[in-house]
N, C-alpha and C positions, 0 to 999 in steps of 0.2 A: 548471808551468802557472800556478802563480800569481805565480813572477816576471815570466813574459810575459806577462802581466793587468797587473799593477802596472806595469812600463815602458811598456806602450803606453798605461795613463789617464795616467800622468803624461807622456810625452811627447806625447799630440795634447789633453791638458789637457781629458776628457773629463769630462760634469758627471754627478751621483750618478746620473737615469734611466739614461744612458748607460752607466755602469757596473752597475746592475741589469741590463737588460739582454745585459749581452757574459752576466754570469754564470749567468743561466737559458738562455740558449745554449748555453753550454759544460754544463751541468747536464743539459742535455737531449741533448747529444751524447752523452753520456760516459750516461746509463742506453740510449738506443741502441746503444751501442756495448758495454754488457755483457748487454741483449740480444739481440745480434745479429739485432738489426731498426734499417734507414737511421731516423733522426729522424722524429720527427712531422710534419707539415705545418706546423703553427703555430709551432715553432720552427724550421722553416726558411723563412717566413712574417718573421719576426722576425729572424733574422740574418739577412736578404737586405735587409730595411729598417736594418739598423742601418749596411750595410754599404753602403747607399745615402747615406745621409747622411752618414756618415764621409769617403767619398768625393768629394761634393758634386759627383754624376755631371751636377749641371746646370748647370756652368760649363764643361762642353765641349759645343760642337756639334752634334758628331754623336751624340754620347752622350747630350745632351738632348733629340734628334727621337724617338730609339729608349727612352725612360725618358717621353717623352709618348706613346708610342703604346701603352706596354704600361701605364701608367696611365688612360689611356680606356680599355682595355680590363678593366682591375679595377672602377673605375668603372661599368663597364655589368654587370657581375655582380653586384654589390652591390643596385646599383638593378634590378634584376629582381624581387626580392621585392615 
């Protein structure tokens, strides 16, 4: 696990957040997974956003209409309070 941590910061040249990050992901997987309870929300909250920006889902398309629609929609939740 932690070779393929360290190959992937150093091949997509990931900056230290970024690397904090993947590793309370993986932290948080890994005590769900020896409680045999799925992840918390906030870390799957968190690597869905890390895995968004890694991606850089808004230099495609279609992928950008569908990543603006489900962002107005967080957006309207937040701003509810």
């Amino acid at each position: 696990m932690r070779t393929s941590l360290l190959e992937t910061t150093i091949s997509a040249d990931l900056s230290l957040t970024q690397i904090k990050e993947r590793i309370a992901s993986i932290k948080m997987k890994s005590v769900g997974d020896l409680e045999g309870q799925p992840p918390s929300l906030k870390s799957r909250v968190d690597a869905t956003y890390a895995k968004v920006k890694k991606l850089k889902l808004w230099d495609d398309p279609i992928k950008h209409k569908q990543l603006d629609k489900l962002l107005r929609k967080l957006e309207a939740l937040v701003s509810e309070d």
